[in-house]
PDB file of N, CA, C and O in Angstrom, chain B, residues numbered from 101:
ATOM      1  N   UNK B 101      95.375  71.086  47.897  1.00  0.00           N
ATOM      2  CA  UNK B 101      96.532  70.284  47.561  1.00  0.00           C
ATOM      3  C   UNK B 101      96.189  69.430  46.351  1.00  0.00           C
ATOM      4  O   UNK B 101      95.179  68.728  46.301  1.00  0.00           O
ATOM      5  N   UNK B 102      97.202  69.543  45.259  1.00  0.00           N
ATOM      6  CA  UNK B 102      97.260  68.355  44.192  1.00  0.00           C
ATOM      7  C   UNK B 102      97.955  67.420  44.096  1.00  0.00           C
ATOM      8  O   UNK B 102      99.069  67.579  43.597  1.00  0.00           O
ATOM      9  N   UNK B 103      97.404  65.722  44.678  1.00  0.00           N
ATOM     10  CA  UNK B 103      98.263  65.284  44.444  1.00  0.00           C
ATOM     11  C   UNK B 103      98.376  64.410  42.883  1.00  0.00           C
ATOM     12  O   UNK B 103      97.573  63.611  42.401  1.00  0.00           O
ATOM     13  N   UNK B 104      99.506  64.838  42.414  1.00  0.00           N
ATOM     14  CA  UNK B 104     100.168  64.168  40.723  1.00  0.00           C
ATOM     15  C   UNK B 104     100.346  62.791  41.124  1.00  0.00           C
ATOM     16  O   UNK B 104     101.035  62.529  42.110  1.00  0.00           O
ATOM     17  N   UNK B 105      99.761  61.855  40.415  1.00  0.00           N
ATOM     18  CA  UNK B 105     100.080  60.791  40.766  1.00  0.00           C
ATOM     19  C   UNK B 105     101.403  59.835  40.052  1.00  0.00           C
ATOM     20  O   UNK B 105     102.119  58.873  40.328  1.00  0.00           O
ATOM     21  N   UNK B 106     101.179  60.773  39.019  1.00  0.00           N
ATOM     22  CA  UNK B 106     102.059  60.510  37.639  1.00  0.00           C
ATOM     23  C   UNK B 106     103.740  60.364  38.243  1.00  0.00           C
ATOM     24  O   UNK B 106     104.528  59.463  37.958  1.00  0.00           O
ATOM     25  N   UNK B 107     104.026  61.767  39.321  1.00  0.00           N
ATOM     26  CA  UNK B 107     105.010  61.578  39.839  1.00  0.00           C
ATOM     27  C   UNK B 107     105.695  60.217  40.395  1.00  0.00           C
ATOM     28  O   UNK B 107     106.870  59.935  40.160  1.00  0.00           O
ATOM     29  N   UNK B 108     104.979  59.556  41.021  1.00  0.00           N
ATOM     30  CA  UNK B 108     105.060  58.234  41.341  1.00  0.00           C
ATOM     31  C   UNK B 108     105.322  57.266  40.432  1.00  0.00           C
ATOM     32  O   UNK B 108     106.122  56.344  40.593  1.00  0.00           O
ATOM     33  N   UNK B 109     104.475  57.523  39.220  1.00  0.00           N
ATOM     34  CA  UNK B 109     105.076  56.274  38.177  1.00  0.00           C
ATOM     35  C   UNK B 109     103.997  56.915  37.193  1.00  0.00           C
ATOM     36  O   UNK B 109     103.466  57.985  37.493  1.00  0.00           O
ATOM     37  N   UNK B 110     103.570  56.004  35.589  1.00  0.00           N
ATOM     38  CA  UNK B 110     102.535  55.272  34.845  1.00  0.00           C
ATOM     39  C   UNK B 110     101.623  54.337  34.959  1.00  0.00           C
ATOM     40  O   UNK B 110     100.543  54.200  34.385  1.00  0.00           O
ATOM     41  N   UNK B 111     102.316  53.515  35.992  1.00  0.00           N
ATOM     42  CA  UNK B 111     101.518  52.466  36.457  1.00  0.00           C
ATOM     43  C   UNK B 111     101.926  52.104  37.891  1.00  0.00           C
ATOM     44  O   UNK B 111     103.076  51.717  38.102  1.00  0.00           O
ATOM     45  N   UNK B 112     101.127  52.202  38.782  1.00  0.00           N
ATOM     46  CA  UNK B 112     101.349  52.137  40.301  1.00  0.00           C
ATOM     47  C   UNK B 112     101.006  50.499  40.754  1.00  0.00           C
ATOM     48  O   UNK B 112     100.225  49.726  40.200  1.00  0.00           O
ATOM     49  N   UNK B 113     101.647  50.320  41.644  1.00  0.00           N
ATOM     50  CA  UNK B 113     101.223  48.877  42.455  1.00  0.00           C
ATOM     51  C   UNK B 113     101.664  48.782  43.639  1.00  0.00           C
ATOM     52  O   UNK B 113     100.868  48.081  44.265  1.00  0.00           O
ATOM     53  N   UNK B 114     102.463  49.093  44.253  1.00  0.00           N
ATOM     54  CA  UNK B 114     102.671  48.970  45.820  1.00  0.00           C
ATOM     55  C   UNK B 114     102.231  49.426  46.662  1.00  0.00           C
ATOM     56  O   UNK B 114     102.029  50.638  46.594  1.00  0.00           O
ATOM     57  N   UNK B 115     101.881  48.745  47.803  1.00  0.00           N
ATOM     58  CA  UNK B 115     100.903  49.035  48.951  1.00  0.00           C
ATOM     59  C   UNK B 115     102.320  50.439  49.802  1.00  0.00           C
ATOM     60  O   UNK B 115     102.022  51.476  50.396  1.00  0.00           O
ATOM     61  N   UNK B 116     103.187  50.108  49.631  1.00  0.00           N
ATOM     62  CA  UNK B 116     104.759  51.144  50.122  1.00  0.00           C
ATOM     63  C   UNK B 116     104.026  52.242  49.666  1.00  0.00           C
ATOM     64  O   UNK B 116     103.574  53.108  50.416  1.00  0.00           O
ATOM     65  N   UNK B 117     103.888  52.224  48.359  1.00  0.00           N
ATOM     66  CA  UNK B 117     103.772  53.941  47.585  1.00  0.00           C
ATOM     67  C   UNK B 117     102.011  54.300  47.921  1.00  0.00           C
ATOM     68  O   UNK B 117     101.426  55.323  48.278  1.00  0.00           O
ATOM     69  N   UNK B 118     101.646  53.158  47.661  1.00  0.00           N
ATOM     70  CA  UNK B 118     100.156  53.922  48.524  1.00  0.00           C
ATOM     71  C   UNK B 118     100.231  54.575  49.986  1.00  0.00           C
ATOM     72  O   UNK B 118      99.885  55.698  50.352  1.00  0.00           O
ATOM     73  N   UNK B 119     100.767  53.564  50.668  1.00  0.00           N
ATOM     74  CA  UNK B 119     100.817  54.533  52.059  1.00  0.00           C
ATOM     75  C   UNK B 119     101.263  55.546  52.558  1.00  0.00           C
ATOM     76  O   UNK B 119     100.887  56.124  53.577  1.00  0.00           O
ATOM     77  N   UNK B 120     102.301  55.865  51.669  1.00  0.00           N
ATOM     78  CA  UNK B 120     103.222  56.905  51.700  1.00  0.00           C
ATOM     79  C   UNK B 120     102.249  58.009  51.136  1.00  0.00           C
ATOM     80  O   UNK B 120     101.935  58.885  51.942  1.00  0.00           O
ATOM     81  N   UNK B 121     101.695  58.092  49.783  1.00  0.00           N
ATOM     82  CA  UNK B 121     100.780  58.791  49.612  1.00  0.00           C
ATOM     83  C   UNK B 121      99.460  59.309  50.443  1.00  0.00           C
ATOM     84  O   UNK B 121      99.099  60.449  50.733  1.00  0.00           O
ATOM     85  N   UNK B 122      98.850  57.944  50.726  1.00  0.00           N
ATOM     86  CA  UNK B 122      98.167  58.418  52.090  1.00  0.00           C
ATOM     87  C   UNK B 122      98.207  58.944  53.087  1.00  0.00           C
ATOM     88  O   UNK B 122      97.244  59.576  53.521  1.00  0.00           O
ATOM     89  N   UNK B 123      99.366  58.821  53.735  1.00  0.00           N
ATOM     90  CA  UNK B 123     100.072  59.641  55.079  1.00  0.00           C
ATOM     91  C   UNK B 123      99.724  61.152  54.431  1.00  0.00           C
ATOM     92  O   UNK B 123      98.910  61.873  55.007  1.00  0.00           O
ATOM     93  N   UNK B 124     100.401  61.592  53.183  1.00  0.00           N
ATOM     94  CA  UNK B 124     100.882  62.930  52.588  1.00  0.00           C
ATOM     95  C   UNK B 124      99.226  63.377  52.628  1.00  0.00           C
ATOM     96  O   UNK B 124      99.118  64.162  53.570  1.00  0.00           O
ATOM     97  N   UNK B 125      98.127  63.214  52.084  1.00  0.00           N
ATOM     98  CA  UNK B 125      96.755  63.374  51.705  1.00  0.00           C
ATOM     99  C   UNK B 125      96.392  63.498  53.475  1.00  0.00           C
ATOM    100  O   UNK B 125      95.554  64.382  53.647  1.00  0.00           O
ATOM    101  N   UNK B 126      96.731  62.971  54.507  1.00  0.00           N
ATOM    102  CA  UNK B 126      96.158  63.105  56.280  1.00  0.00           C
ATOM    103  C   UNK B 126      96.634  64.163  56.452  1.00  0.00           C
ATOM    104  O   UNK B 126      95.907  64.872  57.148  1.00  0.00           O
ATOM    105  N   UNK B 127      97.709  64.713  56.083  1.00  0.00           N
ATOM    106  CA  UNK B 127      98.399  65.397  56.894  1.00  0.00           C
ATOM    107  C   UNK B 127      97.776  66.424  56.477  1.00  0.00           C
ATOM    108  O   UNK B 127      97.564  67.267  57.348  1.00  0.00           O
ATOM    109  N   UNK B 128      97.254  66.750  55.022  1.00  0.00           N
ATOM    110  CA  UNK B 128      96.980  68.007  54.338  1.00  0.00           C
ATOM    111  C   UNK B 128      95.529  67.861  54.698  1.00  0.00           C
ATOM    112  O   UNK B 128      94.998  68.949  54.920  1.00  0.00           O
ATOM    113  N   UNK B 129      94.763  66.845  54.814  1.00  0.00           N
ATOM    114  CA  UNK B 129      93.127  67.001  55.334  1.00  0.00           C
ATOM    115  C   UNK B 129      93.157  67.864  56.819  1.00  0.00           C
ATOM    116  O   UNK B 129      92.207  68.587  57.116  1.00  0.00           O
ATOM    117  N   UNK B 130      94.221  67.729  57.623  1.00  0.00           N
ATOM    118  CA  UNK B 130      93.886  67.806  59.180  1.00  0.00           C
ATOM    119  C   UNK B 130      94.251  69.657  58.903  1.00  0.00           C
ATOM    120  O   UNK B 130      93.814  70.377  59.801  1.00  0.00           O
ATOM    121  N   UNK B 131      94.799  70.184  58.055  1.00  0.00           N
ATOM    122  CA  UNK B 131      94.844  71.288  57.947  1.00  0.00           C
ATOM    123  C   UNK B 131      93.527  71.721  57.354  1.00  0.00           C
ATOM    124  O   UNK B 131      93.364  72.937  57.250  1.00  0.00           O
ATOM    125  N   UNK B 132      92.387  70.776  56.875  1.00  0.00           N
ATOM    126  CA  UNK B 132      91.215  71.264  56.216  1.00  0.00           C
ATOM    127  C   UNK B 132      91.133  71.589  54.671  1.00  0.00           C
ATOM    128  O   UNK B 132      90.273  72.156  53.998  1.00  0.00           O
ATOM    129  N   UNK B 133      92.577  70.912  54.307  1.00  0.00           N
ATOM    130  CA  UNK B 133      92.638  71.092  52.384  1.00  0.00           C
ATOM    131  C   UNK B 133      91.809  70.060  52.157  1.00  0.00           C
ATOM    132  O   UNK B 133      91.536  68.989  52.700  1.00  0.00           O
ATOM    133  N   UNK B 134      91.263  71.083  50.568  1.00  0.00           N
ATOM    134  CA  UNK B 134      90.786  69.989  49.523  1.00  0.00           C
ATOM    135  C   UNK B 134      92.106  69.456  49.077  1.00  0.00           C
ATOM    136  O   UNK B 134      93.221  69.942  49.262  1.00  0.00           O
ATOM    137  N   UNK B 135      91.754  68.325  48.432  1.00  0.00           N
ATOM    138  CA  UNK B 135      92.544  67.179  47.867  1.00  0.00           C
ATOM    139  C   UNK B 135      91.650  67.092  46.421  1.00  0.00           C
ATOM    140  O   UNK B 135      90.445  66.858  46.329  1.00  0.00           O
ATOM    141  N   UNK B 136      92.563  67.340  45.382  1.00  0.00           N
ATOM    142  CA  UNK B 136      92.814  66.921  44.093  1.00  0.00           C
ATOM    143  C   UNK B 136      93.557  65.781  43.434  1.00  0.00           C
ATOM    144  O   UNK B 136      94.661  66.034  42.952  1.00  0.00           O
ATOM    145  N   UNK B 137      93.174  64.811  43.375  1.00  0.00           N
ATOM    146  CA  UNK B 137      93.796  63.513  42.735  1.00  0.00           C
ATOM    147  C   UNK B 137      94.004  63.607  41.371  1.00  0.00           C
ATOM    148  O   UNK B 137      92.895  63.362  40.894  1.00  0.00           O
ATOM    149  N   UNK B 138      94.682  63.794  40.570  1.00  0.00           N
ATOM    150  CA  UNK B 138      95.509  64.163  39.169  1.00  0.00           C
ATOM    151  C   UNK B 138      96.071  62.716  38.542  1.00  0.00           C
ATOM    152  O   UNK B 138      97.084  62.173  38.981  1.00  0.00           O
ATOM    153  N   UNK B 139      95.437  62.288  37.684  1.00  0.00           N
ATOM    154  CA  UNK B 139      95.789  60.981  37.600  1.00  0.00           C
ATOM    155  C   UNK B 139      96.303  61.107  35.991  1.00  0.00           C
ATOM    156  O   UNK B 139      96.536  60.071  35.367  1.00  0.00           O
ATOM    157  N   UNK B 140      96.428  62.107  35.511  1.00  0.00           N
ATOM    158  CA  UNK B 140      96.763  62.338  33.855  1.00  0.00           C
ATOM    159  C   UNK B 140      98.430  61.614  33.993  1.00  0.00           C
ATOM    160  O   UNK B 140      99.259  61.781  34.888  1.00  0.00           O
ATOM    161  N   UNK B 141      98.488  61.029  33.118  1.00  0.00           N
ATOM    162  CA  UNK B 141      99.575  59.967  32.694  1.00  0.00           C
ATOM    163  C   UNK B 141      99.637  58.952  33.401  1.00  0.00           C
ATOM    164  O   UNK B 141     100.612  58.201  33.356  1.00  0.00           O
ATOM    165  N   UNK B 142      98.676  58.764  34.128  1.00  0.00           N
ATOM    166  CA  UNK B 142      98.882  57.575  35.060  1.00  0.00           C
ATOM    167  C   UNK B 142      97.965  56.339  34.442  1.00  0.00           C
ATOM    168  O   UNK B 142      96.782  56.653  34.309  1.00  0.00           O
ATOM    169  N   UNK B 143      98.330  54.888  34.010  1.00  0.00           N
ATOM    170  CA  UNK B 143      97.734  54.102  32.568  1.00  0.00           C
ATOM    171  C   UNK B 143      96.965  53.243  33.774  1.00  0.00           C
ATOM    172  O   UNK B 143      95.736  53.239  33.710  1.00  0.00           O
ATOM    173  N   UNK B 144      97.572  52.541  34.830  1.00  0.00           N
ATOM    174  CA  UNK B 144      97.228  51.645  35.404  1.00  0.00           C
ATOM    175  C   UNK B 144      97.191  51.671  36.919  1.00  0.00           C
ATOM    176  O   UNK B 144      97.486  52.837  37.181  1.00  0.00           O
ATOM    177  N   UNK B 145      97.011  51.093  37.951  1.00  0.00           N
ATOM    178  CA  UNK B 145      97.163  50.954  39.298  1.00  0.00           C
ATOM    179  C   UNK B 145      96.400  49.869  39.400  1.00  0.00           C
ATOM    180  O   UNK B 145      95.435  49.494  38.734  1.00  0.00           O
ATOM    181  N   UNK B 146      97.248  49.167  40.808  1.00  0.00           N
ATOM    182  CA  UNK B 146      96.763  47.719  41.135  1.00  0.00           C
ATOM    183  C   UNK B 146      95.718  47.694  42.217  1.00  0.00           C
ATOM    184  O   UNK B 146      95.574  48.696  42.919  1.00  0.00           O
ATOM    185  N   UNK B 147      95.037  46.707  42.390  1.00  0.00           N
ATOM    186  CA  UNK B 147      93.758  46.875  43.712  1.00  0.00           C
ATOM    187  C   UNK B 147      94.391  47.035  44.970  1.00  0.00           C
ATOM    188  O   UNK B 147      93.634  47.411  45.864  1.00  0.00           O
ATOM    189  N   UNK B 148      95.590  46.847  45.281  1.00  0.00           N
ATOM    190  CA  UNK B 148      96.289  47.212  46.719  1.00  0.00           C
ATOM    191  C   UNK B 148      96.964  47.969  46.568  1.00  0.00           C
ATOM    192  O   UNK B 148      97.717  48.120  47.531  1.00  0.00           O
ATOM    193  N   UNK B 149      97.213  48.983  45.319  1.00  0.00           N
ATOM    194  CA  UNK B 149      97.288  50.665  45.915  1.00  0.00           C
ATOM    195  C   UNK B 149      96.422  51.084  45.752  1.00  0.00           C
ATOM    196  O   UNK B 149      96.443  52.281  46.041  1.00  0.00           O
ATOM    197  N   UNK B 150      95.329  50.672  45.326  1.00  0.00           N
ATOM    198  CA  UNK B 150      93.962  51.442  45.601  1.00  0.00           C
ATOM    199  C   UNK B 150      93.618  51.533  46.208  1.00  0.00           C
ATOM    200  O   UNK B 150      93.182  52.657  46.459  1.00  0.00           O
ATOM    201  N   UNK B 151      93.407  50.349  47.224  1.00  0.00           N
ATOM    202  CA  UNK B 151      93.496  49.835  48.877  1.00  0.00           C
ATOM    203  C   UNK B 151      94.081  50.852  49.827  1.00  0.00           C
ATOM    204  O   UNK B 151      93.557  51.373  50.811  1.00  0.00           O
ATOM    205  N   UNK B 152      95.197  51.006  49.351  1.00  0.00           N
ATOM    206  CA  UNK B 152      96.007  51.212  50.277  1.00  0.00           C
ATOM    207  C   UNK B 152      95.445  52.757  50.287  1.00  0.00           C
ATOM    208  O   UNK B 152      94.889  53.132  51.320  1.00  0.00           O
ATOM    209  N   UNK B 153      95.554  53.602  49.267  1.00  0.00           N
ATOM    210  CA  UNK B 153      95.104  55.104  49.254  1.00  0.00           C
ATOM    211  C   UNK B 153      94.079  55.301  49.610  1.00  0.00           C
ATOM    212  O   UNK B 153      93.871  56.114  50.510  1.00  0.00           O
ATOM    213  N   UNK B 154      93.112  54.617  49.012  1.00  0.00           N
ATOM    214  CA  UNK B 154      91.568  55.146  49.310  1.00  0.00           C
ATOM    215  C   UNK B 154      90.937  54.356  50.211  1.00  0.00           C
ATOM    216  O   UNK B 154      90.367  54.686  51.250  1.00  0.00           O
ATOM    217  N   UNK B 155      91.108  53.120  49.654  1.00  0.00           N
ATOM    218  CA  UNK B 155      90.459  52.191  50.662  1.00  0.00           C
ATOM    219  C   UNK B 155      90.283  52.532  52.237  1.00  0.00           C
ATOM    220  O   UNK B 155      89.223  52.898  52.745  1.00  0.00           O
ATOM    221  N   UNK B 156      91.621  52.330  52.979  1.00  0.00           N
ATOM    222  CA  UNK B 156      91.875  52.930  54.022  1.00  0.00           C
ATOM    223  C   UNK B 156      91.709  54.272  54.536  1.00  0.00           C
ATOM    224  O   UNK B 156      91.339  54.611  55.660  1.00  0.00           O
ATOM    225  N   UNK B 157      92.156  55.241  53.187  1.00  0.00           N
ATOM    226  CA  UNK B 157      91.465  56.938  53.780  1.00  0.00           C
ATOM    227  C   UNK B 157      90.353  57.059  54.305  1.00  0.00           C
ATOM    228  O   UNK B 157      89.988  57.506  55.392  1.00  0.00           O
ATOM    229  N   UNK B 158      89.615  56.441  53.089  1.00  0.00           N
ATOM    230  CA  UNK B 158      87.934  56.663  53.843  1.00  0.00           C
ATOM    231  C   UNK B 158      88.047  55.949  55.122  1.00  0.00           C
ATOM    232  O   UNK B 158      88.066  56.701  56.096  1.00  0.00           O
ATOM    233  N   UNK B 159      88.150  54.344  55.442  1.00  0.00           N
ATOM    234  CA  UNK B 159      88.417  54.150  56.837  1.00  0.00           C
ATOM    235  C   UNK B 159      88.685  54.910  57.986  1.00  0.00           C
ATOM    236  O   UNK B 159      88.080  54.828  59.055  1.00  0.00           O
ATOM    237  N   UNK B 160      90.109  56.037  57.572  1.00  0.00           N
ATOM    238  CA  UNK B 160      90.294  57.010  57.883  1.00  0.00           C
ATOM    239  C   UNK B 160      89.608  58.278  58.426  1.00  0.00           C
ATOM    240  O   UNK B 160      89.633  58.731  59.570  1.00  0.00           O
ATOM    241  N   UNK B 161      89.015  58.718  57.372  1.00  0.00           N
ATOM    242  CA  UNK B 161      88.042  59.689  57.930  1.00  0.00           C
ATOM    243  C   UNK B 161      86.568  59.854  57.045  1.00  0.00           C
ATOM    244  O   UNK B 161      86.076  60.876  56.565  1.00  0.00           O
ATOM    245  N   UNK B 162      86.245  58.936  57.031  1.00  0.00           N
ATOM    246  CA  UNK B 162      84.159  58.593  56.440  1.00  0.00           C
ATOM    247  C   UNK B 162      84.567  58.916  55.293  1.00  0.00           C
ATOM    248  O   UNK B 162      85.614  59.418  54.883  1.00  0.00           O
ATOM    249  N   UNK B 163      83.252  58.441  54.624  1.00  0.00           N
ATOM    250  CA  UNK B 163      82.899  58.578  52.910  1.00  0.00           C
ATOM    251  C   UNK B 163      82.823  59.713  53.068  1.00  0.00           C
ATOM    252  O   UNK B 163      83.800  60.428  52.847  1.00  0.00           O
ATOM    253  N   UNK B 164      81.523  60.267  53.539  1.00  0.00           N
ATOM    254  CA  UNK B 164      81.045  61.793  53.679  1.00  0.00           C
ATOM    255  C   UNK B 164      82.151  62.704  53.698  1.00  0.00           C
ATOM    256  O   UNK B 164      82.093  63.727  53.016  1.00  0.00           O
ATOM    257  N   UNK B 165      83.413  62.378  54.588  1.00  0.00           N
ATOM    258  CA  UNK B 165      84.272  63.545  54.418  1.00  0.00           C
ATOM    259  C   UNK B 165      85.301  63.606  53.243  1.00  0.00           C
ATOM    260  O   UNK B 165      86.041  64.507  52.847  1.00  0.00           O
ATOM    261  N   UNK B 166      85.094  62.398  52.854  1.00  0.00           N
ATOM    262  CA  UNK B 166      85.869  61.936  51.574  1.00  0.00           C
ATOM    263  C   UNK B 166      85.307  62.641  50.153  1.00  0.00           C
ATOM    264  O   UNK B 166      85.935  63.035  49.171  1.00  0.00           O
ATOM    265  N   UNK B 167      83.576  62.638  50.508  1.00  0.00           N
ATOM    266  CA  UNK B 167      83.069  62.986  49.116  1.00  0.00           C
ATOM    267  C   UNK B 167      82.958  64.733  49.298  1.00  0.00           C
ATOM    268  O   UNK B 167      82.461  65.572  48.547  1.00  0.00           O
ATOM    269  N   UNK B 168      83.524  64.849  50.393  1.00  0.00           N
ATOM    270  CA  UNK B 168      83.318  66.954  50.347  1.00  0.00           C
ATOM    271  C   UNK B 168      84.833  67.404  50.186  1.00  0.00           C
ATOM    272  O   UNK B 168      85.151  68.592  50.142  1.00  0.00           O
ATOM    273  N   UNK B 169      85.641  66.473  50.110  1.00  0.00           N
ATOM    274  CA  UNK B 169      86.921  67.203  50.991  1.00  0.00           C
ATOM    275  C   UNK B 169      87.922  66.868  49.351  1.00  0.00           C
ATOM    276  O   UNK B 169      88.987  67.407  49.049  1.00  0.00           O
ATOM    277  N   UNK B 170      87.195  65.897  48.586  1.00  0.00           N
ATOM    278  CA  UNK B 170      88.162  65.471  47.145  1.00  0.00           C
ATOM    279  C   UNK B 170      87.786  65.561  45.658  1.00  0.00           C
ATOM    280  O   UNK B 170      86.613  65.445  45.305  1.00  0.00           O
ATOM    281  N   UNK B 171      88.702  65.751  44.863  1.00  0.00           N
ATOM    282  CA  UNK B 171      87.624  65.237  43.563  1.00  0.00           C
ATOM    283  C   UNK B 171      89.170  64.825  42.687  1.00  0.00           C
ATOM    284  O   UNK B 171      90.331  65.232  42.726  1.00  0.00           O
ATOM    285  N   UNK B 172      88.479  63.893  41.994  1.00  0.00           N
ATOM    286  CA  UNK B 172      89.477  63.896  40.983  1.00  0.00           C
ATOM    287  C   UNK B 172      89.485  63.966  39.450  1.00  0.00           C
ATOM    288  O   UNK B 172      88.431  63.717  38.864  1.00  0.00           O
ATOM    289  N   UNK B 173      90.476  64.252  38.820  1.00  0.00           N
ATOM    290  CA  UNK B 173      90.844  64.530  38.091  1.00  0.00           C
ATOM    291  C   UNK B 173      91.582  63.946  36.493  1.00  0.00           C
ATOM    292  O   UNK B 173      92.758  63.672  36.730  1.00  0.00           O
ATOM    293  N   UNK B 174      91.312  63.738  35.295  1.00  0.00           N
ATOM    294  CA  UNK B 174      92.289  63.367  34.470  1.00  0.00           C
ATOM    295  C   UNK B 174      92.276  61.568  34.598  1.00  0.00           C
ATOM    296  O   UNK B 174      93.245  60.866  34.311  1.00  0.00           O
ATOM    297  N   UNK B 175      90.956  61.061  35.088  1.00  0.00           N
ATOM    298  CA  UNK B 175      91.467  59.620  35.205  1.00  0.00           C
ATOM    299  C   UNK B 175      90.563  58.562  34.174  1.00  0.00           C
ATOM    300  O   UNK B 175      89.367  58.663  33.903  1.00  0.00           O
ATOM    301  N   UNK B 176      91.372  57.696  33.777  1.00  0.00           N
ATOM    302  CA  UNK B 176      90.534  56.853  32.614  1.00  0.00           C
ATOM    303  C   UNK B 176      89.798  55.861  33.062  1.00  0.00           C
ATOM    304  O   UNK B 176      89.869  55.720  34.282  1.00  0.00           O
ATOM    305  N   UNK B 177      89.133  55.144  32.518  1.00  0.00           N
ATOM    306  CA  UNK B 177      87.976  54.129  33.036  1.00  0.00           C
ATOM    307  C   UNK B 177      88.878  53.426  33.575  1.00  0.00           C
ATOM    308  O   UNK B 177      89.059  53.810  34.730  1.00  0.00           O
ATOM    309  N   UNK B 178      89.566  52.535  33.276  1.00  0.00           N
ATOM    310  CA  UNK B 178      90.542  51.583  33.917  1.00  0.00           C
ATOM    311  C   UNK B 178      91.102  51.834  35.225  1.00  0.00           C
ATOM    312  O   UNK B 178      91.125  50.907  36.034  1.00  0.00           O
ATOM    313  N   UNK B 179      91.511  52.853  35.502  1.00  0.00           N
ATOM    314  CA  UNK B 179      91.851  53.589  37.040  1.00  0.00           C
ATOM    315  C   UNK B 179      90.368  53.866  37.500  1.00  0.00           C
ATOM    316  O   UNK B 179      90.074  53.006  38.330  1.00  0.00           O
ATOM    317  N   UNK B 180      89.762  54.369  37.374  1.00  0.00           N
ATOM    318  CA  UNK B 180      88.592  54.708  37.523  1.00  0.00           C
ATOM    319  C   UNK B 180      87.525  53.520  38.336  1.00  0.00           C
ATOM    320  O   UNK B 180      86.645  53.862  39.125  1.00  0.00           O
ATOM    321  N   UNK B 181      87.839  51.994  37.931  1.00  0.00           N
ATOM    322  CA  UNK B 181      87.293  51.235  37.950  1.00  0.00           C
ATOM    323  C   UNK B 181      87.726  50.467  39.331  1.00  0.00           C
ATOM    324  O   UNK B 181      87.055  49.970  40.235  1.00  0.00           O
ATOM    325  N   UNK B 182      89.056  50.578  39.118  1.00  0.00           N
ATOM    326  CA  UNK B 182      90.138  50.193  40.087  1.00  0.00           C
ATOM    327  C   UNK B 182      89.578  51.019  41.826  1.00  0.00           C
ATOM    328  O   UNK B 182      89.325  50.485  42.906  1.00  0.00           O
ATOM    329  N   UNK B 183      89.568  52.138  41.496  1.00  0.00           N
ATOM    330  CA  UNK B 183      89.389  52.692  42.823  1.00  0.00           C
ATOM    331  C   UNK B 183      88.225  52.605  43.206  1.00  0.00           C
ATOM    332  O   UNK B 183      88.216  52.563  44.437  1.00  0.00           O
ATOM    333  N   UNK B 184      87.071  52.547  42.714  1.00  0.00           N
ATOM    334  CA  UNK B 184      85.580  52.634  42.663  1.00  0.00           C
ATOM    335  C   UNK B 184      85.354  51.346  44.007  1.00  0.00           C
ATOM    336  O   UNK B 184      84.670  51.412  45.028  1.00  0.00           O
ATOM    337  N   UNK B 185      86.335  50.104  43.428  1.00  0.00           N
ATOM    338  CA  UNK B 185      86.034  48.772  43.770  1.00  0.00           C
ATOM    339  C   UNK B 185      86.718  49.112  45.226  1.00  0.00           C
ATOM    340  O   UNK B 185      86.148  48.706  46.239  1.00  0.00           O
ATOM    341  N   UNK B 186      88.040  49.917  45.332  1.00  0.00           N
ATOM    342  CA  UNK B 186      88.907  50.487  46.572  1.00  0.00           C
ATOM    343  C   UNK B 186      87.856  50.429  47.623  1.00  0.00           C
ATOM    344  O   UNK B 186      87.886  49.515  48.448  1.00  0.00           O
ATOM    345  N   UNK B 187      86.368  51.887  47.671  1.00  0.00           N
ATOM    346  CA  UNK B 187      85.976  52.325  47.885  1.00  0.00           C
ATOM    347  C   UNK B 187      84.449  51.819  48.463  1.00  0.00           C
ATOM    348  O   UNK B 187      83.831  52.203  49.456  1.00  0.00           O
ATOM    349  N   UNK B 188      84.087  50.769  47.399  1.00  0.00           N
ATOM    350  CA  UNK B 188      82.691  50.075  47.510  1.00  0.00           C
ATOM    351  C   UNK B 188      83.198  49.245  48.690  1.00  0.00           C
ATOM    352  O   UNK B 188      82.541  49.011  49.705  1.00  0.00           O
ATOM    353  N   UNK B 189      84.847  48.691  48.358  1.00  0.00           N
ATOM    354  CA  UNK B 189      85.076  47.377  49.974  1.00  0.00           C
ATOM    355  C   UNK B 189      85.246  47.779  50.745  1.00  0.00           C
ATOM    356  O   UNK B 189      85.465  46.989  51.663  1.00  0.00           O
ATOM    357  N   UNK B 190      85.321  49.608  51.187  1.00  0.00           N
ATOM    358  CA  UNK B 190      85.842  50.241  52.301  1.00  0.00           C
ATOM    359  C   UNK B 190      84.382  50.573  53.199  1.00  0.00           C
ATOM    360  O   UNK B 190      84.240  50.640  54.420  1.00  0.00           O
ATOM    361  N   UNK B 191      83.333  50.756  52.059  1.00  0.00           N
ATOM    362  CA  UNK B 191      82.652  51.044  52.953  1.00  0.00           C
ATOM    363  C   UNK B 191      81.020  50.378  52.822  1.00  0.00           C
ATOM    364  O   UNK B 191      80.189  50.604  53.702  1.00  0.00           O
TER     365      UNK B 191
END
């Protein structure tokens, strides 16, 4: 599964659209998909949709299954930086 993040916006911030995204990314893990995060056109995102997507996924289901099961894609330092921090407070 790819999820486009771009679809969502240029610049993301709501914990609404993170979760919603997150739900979509569970549903497709429990079937055993990889997950592709596609972040091309996407400029910005705030620390509580980062939170909200990743932060909590891994909560969700471990780093370990996080670091076999995803990769992403198309993303600039600035997003990049954003989720990193998601990820370091999750776990």
């Amino acid at each position: 599964m790819k999820v486009e993040f771009k679809k969502y916006g240029t610049s993301l911030g709501t914990r609404e659209t993170g979760k919603e995204i997150r739900k979509t990314i569970l549903e497709n893990l429990k079937n055993e998909e990889d997950i592709i995060f596609d972040f091309d056109g996407v400029s910005i995102l705030s620390n509580s949709f980062a939170d909200e997507v990743f932060g909590k996924l891994i909560g969700c289901i471990s780093f370990e299954k996080f670091k076999e099961k995803t990769k992403f894609q198309n993303i600039n330092g600035a997003v990049k930086t954003v989720i990193l921090k998601a990820i370091n407070d999750s776990i």
